[in-house]
BASE-484164 format. One record per residue: x, z negated, y negated of N, C-alpha, C in turn. Coordinates in steps of 0.2 Angstrom, whole numbers, plus 5000, padded with zeros to 4 digits. Each point is the difference from the previous one (the first is absolute). Layout:
N
XZYXZYXZY;...
END
This chain:
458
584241545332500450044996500749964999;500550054999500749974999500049954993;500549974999499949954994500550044995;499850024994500450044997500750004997;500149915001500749954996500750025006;499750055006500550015007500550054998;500450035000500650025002500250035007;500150065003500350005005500450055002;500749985001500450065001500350035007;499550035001499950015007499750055005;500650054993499750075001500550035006;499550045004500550015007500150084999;499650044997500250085001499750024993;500350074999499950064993499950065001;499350005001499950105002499650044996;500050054997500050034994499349964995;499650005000499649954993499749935004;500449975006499849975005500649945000;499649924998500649965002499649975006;500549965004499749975006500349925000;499549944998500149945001499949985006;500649935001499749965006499249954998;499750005006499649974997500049915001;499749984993500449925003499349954996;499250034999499449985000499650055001;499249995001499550024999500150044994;500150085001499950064993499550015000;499550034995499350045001500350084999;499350025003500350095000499850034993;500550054997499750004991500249954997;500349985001500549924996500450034996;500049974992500550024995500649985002;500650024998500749985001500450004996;500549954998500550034995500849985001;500350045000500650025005500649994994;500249934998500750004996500650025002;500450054996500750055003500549944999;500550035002500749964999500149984993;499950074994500249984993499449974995;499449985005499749964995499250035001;500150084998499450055001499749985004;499149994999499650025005499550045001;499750035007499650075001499449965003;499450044999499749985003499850035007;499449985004499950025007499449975003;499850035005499450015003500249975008;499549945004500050005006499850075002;500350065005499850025006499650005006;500449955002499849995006500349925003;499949975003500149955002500149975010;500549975002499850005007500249945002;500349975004500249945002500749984998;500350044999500950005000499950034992;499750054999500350044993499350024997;500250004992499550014995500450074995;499650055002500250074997499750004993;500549994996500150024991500150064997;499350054997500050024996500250024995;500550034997500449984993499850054996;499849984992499450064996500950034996;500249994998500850014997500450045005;500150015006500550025005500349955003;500449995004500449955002500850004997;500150054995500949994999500149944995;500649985003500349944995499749925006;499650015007499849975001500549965008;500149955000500650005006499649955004;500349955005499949965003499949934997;500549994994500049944996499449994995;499350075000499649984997499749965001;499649964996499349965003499550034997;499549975006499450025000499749955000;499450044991499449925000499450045004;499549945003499550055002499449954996;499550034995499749994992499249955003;499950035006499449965002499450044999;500050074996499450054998500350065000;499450045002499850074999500350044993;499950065002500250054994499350004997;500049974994499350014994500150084993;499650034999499950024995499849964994;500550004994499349974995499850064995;499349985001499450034998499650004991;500150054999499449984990499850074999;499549994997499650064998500650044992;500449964998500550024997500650055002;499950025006500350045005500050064998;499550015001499750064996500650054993;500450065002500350024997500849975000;500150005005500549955004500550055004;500549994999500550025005500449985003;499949995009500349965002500550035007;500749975002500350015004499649995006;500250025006499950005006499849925002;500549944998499949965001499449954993;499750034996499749974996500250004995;500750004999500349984993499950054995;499949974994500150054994500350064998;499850055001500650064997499950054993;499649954996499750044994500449964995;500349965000500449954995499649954996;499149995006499649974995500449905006;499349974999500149955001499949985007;500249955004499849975007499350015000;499550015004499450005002499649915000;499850004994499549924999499550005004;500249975006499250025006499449964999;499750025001499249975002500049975005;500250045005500149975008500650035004;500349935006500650065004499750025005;499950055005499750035003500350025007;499949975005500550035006499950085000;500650035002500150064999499550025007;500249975003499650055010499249994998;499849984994499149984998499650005007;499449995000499649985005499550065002;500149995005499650085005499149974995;499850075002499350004998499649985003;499649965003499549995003499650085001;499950025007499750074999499349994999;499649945001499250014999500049984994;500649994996500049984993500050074996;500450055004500050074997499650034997;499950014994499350064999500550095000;499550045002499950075001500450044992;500450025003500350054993499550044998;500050014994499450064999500050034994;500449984994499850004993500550044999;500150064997500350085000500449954994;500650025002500650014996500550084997;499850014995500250054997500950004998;500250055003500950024998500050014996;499750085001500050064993500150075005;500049985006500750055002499450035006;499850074998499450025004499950005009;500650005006500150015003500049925006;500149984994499949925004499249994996;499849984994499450014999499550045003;500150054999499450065003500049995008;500649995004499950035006500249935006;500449974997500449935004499749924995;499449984999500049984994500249915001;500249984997500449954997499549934999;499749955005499449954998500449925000;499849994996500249914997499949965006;500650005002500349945006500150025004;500250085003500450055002500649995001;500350025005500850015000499950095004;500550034994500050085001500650024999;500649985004500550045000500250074999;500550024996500650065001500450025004;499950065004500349995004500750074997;500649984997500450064997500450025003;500750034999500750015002500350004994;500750005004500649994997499850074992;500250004995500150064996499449994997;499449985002499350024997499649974994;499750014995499849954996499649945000;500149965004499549955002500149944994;500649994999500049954993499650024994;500250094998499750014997499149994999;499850045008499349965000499749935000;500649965003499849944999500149964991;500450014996499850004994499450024996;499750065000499550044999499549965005;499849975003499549965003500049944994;500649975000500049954999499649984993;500350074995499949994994499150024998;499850055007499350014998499549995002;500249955005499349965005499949954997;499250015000499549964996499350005007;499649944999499349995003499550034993;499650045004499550034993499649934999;499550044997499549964999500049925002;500849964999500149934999500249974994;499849954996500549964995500249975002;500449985008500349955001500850025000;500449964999500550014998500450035009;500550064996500550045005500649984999;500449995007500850004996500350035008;500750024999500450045005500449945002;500250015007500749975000500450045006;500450004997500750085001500749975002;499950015006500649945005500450075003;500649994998500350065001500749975005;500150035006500549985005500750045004;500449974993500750055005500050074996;499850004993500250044997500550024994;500350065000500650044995499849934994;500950004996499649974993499950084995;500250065003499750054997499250005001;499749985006499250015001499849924994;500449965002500049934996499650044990;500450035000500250024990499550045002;499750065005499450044997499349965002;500049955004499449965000500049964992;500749974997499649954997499750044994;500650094998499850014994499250044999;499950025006499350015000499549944999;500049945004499549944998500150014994;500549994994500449994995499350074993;500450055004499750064997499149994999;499949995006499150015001499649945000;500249934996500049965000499349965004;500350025008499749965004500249955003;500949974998500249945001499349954997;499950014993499449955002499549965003;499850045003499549995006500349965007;500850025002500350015004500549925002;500350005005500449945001500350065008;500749994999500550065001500549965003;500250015007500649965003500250055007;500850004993500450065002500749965005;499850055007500949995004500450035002;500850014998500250054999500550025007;500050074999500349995009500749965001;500450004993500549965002499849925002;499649964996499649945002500149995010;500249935000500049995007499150005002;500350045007499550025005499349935001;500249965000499749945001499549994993;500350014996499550004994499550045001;500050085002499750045000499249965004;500349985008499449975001499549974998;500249944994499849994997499549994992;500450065000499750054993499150015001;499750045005499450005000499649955002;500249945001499849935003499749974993;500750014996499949954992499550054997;500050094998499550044999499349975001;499850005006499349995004499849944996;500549955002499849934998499750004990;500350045000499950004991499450075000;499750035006499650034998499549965002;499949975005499449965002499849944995;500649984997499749954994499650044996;500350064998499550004992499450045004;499950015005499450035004499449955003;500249955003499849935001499649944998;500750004994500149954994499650024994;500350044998500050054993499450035002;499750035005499450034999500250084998;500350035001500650054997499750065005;500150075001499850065004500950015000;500350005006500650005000500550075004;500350044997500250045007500849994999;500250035008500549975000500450065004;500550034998500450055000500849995002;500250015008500549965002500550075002;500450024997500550045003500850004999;500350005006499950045006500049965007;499450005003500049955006500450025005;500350064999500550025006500849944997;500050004995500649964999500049935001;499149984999499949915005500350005005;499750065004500349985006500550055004;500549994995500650045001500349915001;499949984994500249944999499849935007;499350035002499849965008500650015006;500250074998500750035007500349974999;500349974994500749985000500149954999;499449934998500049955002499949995006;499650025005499950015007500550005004;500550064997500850005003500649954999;499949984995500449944999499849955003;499349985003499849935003500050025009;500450075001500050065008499449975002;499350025000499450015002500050065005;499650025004499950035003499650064998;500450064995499450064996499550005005;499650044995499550045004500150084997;499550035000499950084999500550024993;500550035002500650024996500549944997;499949955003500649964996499549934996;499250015000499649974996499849935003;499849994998500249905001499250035007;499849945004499450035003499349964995;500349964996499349974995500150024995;500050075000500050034991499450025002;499550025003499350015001499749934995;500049935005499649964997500449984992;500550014999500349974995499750064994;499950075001499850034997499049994997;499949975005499250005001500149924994;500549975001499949934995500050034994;500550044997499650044993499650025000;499850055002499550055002499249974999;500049965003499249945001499949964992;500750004996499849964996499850034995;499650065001499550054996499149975003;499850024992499449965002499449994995;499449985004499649974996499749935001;499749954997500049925004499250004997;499450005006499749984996499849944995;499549994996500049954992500450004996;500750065001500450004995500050074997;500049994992500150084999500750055000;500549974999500750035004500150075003;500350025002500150025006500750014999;500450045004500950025006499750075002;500450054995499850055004500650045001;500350005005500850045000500150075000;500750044999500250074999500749995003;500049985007500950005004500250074999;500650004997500450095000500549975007;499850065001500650005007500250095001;500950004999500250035003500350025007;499750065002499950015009500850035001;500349965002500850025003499850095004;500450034998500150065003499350035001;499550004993499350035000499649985007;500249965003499749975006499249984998;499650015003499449974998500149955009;500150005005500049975005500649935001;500450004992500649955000499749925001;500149955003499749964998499749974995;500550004995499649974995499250034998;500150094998499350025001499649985003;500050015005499649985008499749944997;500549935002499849964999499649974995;500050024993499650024993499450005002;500050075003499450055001499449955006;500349945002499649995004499749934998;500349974994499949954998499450024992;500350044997499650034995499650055001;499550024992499250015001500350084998;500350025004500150074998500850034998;499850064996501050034999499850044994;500450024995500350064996500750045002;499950035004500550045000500550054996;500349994998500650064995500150055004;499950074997500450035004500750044998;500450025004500550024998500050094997;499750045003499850054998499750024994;499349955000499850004992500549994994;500549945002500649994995500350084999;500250035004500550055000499750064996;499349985001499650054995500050004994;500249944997500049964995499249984997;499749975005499449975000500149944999;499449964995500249935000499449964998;499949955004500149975005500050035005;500650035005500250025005499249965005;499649985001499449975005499950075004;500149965009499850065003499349965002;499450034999499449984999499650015008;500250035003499950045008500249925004;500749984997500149945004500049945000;499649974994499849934995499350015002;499849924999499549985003499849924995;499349984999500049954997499349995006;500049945004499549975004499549964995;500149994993499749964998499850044994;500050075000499850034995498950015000;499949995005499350015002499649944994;500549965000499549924997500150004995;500450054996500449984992499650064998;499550055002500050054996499250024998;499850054997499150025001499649974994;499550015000499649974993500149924998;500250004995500249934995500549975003;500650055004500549975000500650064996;499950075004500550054997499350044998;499850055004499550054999499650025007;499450024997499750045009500150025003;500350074998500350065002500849975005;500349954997500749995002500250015007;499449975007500350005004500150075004;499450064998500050065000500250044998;500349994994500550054999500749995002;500149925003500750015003500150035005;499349995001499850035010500250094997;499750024999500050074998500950014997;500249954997500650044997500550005007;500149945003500249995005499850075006;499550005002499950075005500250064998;500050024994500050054995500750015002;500649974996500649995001500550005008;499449965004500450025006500050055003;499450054999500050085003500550014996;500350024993500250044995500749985005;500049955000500849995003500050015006;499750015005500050025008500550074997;499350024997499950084997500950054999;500449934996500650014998500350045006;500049965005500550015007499850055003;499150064998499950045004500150054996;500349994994499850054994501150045004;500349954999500749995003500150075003;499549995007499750045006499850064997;499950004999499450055000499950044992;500249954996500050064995499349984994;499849994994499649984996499550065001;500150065001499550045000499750015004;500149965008499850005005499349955000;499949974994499649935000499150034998;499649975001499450014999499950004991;499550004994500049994995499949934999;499449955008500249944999500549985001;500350005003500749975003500350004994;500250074996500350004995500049954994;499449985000499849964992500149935003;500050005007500449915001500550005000;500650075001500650005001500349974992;499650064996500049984992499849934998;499549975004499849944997500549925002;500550015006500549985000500649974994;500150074998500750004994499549964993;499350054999499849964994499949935002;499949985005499749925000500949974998;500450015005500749974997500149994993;499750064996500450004993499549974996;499450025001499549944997500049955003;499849985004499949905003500749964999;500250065007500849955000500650004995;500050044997500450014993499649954994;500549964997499949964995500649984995;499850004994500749964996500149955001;500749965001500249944999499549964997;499950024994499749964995499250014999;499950035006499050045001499749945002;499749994997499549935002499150035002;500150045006499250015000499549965000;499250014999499349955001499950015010;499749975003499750035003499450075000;499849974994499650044998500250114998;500849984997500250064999500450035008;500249965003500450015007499150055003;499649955001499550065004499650054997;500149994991500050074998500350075001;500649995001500650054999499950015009;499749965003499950025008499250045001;499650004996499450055000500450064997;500450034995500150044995500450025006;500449985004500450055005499650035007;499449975001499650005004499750104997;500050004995499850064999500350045003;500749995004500550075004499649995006;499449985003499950005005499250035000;499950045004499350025002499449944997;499749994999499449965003499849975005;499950055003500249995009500249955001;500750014998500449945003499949935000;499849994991500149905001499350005004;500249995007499449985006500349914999;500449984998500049925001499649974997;499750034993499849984993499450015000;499649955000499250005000499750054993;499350035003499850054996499749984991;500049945001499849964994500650004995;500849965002500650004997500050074997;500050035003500150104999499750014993;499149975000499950034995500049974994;500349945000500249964996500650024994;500650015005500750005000500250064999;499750065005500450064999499950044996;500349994991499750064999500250064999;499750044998500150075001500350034995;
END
């Protein structure tokens, strides 16, 4: 490692958040930096990249004010988090720093931000049902401790808003162990900035919470940053603390918005629309650090929001998500227009881990049948829409009819909720028997004859 007492002004090039030194020792890659200006200021900075001739400088500040005449220290160490269970109800910049007016963070520990891969046969099996409130991911996409279950939104949609409304009402049932959120937000308005905090503020789940906000003016380089320093402060109180941890990261389309243009400034060679070609593994480096570790009680269980550029579900960041994550929530735009909310188009959302999170002593019996049942139910109703177009509602059989109808009702019962609705499990798959009565008998074939005479009453 560099000796930290060095100096060296031996900057050869300046391109947008990118400086480039000669190289004049042994750098490490991820090497802190600190770059003294002409009038005394200094910025900090991150080794990039490293090669025989030249060591590419990250700069967390921007480059301006920065010339040839600076020098560059290089510190000998990594980017660290420091870490305390005192985090807790904390507001932090993209870079870590305090933005609540409280005090610097007294660490426990400093924590390399890139944390350490999991050992997979260390993995244990997600399984333990994590309750939102919100029936459509509960009832139908359901949400299991050490999961990672993305959003998949667009431009215009309420995905902040559902992403607060997660935030404030996910709890593990039947745990004493302690919950906390951490809500790493990237590249957003200081308008989204002021409705994010006055709500934690309003609904007082700043205290559970530890919150690091990066604003879209904030240099691009930070941004990437930002979920690194999150993870790392989630894996502590999950690890260390022993903590049940979910972690809430939007908008991953502006991480790697910020991937392009560092990319561009270092002229790499894109790949699929302009995209660096390692935003695949670079996204899977977040993404993994969801989890459970066997012998420890903890777990990482993530909530990536991502907005799909031009309602793309095929754009790559989706794509890419969708192949690394345990499933999707998709928004829909239509539902919004309806003024349905949470817009979830439920037809195209999927949870791969909802089998192990659900059923007796964890949610209910009945749960996986009746999602099966809502699920079929709803997708005839909706075929049904397209034929109805055709052809005319009177042209319909009286079955056909009652799924056509049980369509609109499922939307406004299931999918319709208030802002501030906090359903049980328990009550999400009540209100799904109770609609169940627009449907013959006949119909719930998914629904075993026992649940029936349980559940359906009359």
């Amino acid at each position: 490692m560099a000796e930290v007492s060095k100096e060296y002004k031996t900057v050869t090039q300046i391109a947008g958040p990118l400086v480039f030194v000669e190289k004049t020792e042994p750098i490490g890659y991820q090497e802190l930096v600190s770059v003294r200006l002409s009038d005394g200021t200094t910025k900090r900075g991150q080794v990039l990249d490293t090669s025989d001739d030249i060591v590419v400088v990250q700069i967390f500040e921007g480059t301006s004010g920065i010339d040839r005449d600076a020098s560059v220290k290089f510190l000998g160490d990594t980017m660290k988090m420091p870490v305390s269970k005192d985090m807790l109800g904390r507001v932090l910049s993209g870079s870590g720093q305090p933005l609540d007016g409280g005090p610097e963070i007294s660490p426990e520990k400093k924590l390399d931000i890139n944390g350490a891969a999991i050992n997979p046969w260390a993995r244990d099996s997600p399984s333990d049902f994590i309750q939102t409130g919100i029936s459509t991911i509960d009832g139908m996409n359901t949400l299991v401790r050490g999961q990672k279950l993305p959003i998949f939104s667009a431009s215009g949609l309420p995905h902040n808003e559902l992403a607060l409304q997660i935030a404030r009402q996910a709890k593990v049932r039947g745990s004493d162990e302690d919950f906390a959120v951490v809500f790493i937000a990237m590249g957003i308005t200081n308008e989204e900035k002021h409705t994010f905090m006055k709500e934690f503020e309003r609904t007082g789940a700043l205290k559970n919470a530890v919150v690091f906000l990066n604003l879209a003016d904030d240099p691009a380089v930070e941004r990437i940053s930002t979920p690194r320093l999150g993870l790392t402060t989630a894996e502590y109180l999950a690890f260390e603390l022993g903590m049940h941890v979910l972690v809430i990261m939007t908008d991953v389309t502006n991480y790697c918005e910020a991937l392009r243009q560092v990319g561009a400034a270092r002229e790499e060679v894109p790949g699929r629309r302009g995209y660096p070609g390692y935003m695949y593994s670079d996204l899977a480096e977040l993404y993994e650090r969801a989890g459970r570790i066997k012998g420890k009680k903890g777990s990482v269980t993530q909530i990536p929001i991502l907005s799909m550029p031009g309602d793309d579900i095929t754009h790559p960041i989706p794509d890419l998500s969708g192949y690394i994550t345990e499933g999707q929530i998709v928004m829909s735009r239509e539902l919004h227009r309806n003024g349905i909310y949470p817009p979830v188009n439920v037809s195209s959302s999927l949870s791969r881990l909802m089998g192990g999170g659900t059923g007796a002593g964890k949610t209910r019996e009945d749960h996986k049948a009746v999602s099966d049942q809502l699920y079929a139910a709803y997708a005839e109703g909706k075929d049904l829409r397209g034929l109805v177009a055709i052809v005319g509602k009177e042209s319909l059989s009286a079955k056909d009819q009652k799924l056509l109808d049980f369509a609109d009702i499922f939307e406004d019962r299931i999918v319709r909720q208030g802002l501030d609705e906090d359903r049980s499990i328990e009550e999400t798959l009540d209100i799904a028997w109770d609609i169940f009565h627009a449907l013959d008998l006949d119909q719930l074939n998914r629904i075993d004859r026992k649940y029936i005479e349980k559940y359906f009453k009359a």
